[in-house]
C-alpha positions as CSV (number, residue, x, y, z in Angstrom):
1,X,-11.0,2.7,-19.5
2,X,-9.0,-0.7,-19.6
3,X,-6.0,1.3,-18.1
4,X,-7.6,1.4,-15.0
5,X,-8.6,-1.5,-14.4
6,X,-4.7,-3.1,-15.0
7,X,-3.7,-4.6,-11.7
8,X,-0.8,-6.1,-10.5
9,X,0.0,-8.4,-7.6
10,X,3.1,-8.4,-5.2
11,X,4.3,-11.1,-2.4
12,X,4.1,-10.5,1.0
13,X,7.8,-8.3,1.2
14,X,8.0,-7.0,-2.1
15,X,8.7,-3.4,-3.0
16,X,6.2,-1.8,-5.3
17,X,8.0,1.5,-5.0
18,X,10.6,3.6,-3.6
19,X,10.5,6.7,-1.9
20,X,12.5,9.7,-3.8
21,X,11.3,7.6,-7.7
22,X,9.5,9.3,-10.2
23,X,5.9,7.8,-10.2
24,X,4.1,7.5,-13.4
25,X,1.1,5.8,-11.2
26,X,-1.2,5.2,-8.4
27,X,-2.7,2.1,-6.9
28,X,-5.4,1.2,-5.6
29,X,-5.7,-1.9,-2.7
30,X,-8.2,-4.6,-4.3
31,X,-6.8,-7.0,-1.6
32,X,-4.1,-7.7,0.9
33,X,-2.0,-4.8,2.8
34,X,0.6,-2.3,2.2
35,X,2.7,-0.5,4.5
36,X,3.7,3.0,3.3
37,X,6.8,4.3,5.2
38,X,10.0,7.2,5.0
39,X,13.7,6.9,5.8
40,X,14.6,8.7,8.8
41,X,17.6,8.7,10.4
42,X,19.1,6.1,8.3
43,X,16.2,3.6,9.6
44,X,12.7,3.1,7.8
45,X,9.8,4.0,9.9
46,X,6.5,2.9,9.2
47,X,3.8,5.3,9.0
48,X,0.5,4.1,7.6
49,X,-0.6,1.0,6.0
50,X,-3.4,1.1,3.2
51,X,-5.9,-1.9,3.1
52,X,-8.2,-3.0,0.3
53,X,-9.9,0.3,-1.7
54,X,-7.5,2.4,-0.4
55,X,-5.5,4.5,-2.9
56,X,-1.4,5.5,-2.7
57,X,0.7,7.4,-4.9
58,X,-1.5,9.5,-5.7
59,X,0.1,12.6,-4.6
60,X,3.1,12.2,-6.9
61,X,0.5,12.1,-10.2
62,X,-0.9,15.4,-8.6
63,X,2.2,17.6,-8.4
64,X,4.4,15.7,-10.5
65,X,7.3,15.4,-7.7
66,X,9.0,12.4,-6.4
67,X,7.7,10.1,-3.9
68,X,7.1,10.3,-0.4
69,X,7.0,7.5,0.7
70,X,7.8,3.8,0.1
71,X,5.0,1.3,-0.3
72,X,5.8,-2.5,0.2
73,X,3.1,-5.2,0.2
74,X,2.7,-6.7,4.0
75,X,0.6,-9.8,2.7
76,X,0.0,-11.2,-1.2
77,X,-1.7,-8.0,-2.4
78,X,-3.2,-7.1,-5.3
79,X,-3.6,-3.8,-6.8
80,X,-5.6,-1.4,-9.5
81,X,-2.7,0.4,-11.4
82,X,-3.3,4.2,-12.4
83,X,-1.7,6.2,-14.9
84,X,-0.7,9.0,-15.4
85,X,-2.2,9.6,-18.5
86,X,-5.9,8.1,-17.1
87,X,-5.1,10.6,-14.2
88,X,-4.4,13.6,-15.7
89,X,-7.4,13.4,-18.6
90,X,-9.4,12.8,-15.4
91,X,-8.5,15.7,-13.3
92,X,-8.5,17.9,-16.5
93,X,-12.2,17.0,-17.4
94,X,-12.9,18.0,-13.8
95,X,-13.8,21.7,-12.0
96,X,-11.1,24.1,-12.0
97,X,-12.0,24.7,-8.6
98,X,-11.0,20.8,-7.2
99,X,-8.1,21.3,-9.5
100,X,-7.1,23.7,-7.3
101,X,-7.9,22.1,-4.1
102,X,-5.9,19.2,-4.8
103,X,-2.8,21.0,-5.7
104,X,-3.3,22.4,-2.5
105,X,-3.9,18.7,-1.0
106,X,-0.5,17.8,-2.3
107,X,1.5,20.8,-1.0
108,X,0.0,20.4,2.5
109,X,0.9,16.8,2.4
110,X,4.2,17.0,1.1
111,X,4.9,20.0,4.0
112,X,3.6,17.3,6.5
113,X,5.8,14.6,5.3
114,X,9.0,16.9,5.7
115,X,8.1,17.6,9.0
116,X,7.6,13.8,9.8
117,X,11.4,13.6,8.1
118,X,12.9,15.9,10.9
């Protein structure tokens, strides 16, 4: 249980990840802002920002790919750190059924994100 509940915080400016890194986990805002954005075109393009209790990275823990996007704290933010492990014993205690429905969340998103690329 303590795993969730270990936060971090970042400056205004600083990177908490990369897009294209392996993620071993997801956030979630407890304050400030975080703008999630994608290289295109050599240029990086903002395309969502994630205020307090909202979650990111979470799609890389579901699928196990690389990630998306970058995330890079707009303001001092602070944020719940996920793991991997706290992830995965949480999704396999779960239904089958959302299981499957969230492998099928991260393959749609993923497909969107490419498509956002070109």
């Amino acid at each position: 249980m303590s795993a969730v509940l270990d936060r971090q915080t970042f400056g205004a400016g600083d990177r908490i990840f990369t897009e294209g890194e392996r993620a071993s986990v997801a956030y979630i805002v407890q304050d400030g802002l975080v703008a999630l954005s994608k290289q295109r075109d050599e240029q990086e393009v903002e395309l969502d920002k994630v205020e307090a209790n909202g979650i990111f990275g979470e799609v890389a823990l579901i699928d196990d790919m690389p990630r998306m996007v970058s995330a890079t704290a707009i303001e001092p933010t602070t944020v719940i750190v996920i793991t991997r492990y706290v992830f995965k014993e949480k999704l396999e205690s779960s239904d089958p059924f959302i299981r499957g429905l969230l492998n099928m969340f991260a393959a749609n998103t993923r497909k969107l994100s490419r498509m956002a690329a070109s």
